[in-house]
Kinemage of the C-alpha trace (Angstrom):
@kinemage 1
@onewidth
@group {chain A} dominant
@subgroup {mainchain}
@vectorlist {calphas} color= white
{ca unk a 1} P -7.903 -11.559 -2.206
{ca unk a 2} L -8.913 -13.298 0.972
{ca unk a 3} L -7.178 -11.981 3.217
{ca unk a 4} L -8.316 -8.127 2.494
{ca unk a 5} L -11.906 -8.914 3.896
{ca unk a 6} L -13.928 -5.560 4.598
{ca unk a 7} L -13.084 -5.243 7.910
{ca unk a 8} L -9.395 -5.302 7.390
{ca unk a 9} L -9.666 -2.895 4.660
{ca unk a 10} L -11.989 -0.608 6.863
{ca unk a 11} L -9.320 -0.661 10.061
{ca unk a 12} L -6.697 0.295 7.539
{ca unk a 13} L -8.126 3.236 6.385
{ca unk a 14} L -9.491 3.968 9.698
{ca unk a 15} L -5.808 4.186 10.880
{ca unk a 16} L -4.529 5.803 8.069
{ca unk a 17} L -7.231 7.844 6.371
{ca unk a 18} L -8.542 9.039 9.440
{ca unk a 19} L -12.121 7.191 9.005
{ca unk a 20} L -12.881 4.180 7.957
{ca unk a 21} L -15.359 5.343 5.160
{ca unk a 22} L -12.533 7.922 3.690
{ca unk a 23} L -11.485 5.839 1.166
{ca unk a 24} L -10.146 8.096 -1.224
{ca unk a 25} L -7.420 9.162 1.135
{ca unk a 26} L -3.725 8.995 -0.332
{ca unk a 27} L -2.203 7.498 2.847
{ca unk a 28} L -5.003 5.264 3.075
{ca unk a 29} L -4.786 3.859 -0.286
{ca unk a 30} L -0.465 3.425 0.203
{ca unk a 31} L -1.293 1.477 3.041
{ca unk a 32} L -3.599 -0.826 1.355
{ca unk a 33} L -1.456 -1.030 -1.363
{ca unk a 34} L 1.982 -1.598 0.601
{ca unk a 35} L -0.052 -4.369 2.059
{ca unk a 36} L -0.806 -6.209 -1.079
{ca unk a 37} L 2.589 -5.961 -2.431
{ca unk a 38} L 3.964 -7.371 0.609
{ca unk a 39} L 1.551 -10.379 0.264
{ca unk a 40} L 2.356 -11.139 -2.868
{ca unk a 41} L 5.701 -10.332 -2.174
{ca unk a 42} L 5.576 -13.871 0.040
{ca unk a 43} L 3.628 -15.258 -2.840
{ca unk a 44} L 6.514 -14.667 -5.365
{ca unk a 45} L 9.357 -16.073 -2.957
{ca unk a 46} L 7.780 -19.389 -2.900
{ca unk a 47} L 6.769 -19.776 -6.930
{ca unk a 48} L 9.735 -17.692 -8.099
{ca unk a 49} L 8.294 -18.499 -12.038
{ca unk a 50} L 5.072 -17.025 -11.704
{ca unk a 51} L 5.816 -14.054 -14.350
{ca unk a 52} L 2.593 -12.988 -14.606
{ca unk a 53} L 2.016 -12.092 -11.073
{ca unk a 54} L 5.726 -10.551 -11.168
{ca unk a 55} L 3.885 -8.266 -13.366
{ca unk a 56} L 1.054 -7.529 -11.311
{ca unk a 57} L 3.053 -6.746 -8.717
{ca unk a 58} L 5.316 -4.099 -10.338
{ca unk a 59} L 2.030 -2.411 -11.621
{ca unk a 60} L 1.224 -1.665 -8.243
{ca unk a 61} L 4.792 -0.579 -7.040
{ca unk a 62} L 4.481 1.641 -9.424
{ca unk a 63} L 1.125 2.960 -8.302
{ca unk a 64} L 2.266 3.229 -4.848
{ca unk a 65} L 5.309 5.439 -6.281
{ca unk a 66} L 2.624 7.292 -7.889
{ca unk a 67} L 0.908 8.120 -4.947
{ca unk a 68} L 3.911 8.657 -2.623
{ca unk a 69} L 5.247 11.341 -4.821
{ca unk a 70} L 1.846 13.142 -4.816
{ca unk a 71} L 1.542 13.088 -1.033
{ca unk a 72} L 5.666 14.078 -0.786
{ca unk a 73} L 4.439 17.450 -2.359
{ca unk a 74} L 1.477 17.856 -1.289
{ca unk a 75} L 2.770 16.688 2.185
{ca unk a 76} L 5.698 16.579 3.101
{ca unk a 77} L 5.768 15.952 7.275
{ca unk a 78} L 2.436 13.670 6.229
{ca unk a 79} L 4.886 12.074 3.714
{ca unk a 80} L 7.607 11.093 6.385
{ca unk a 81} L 5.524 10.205 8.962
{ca unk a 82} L 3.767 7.340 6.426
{ca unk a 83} L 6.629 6.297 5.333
{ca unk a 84} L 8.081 5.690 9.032
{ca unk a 85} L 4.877 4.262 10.317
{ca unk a 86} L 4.497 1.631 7.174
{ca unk a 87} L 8.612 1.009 7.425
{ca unk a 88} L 8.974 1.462 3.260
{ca unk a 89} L 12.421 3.258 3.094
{ca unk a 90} L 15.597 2.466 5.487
């Protein structure tokens, strides 16, 4: 995973978690993950037999779903304004 070096990761959370060392937050960790997806997303258009990363990558939608419906609860203005600012439902 290249392209999440530690500063990338750190400016992630610092814009989503609030600081850049608060890596346990939920809206931090969505964003990371939404991120990876949508690389591999990119991945899997160009090598459209590569089942095993097909795999991978529904583990973490799934994940993500995890988390979103934790934060919707827990959240739910925090929820909406995620979801706007990382563009996941139209």
């Amino acid at each position: 995973m290249s392209y999440l070096t530690k500063e990338r990761v750190s400016t992630f959370f610092n814009d989503f978690g609030g600081k850049a060392t608060n890596t346990g937050s939920v809206e931090g960790q969505i964003a990371l993950l939404t991120e990876r997806i949508n690389r591999i997303s990119e991945h899997l258009q160009a090598n459209k037999q590569d089942f095993s990363t097909h795999r991978g990558i529904m583990k973490l939608v799934g994940q993500r779903k995890r988390l979103l419906t934790y934060l919707s609860k827990q959240d739910l203005q925090g929820y909406r304004a995620l979801i706007e600012k990382l563009g996941l439902r139209k």
